[in-house]
PAPAVO-829696 format. One record per residue (C-alpha): residue in one letter; x, y, z. Coordinates in steps of 0.02 Angstrom, whole numbers, plus 50000, padded with zeros to 5 digits. Layout:
PAPAVO-829696
AXYZ
...
end
This chain:
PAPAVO-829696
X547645471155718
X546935487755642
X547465493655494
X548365509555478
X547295525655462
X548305531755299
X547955512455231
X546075514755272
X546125532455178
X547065525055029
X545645512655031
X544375522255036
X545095533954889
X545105520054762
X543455513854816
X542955531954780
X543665529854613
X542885513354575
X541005522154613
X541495538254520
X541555548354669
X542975561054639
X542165574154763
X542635559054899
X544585557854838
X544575576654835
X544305576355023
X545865565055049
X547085577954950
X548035591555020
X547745609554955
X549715609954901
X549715591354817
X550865584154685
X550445568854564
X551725561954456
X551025550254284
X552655542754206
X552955538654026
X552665546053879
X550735550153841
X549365562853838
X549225559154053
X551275562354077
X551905573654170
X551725582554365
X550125591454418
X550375602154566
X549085607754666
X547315601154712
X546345608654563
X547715602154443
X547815582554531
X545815583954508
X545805588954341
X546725574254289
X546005561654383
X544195569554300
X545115566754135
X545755550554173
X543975545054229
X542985553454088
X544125542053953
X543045528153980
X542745513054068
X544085510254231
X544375499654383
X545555497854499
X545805481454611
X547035486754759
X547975470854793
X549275478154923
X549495494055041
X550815497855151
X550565510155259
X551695522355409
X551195539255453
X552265548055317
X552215536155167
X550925522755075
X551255511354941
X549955504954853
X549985490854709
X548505488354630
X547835481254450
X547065495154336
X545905488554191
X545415502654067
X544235503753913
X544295518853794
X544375523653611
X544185503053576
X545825500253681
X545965490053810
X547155493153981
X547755479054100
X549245484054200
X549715482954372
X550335501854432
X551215503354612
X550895519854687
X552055527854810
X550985542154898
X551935555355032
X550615557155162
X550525573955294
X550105574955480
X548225578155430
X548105562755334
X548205570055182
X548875565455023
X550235574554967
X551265570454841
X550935553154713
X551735542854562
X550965531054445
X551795518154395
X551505504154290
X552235488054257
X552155490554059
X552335509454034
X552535503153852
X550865496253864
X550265511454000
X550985524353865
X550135516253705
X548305516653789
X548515534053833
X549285541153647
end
């Protein structure tokens, strides 16, 4: 059995992100997107539109040292959900959490709308203050 096309793309995004590639993950993102970083840090809060979801994934990325491991994607041709473990270095902190990601997908493939969301936002919000 194939994977689903919106799995592979998910994929392929965090692969993109694990070889510093944001130009790549720009590709996968609709013009009109919307990314959602819970809790209560310098990353909270909803970016709306391409140039805005960019911008904070460069500023997540230029923080430091980060990886992602996807464990899990569930795909259909509206909606992915992604678990996956994110390991972060910065600032002498250190970041181990596992985030599940809920992404709206259109009928392009795009991504259009995502939330991060961690297993300890208590730990997620003290890394990020």
């Amino acid at each position: 059995m194939t994977e689903h096309p919106n799995a592979v793309t998910v994929r392929r995004s965090f692969e993109a992100w694990n070889s510093g590639r944001l130009d790549v993950i720009r590709e996968y993102i609709s013009e009109d997107a919307v990314l959602h970083f819970a809790g209560n840090n310098a990353m909270s809060g909803t970016y709306r539109g391409r140039d805005a979801v960019m911008d904070a994934l460069a500023r997540a990325s230029q923080a430091g040292g980060s990886h992602s491991d996807v464990e899990s994607v569930l795909a259909s041709d509206d909606h992915v959900i992604v678990f996956f473990r994110l390991t972060h270095e910065r600032d002498g902190k250190t970041l181990d959490v596992v985030q599940a990601m809920p992404i709206k997908v259109n009928a392009e493939g795009k991504l259009t709308e995502g939330w991060f969301l961690a297993n300890d936002q208590r730990a997620f919000d003290q890394f990020w203050s």
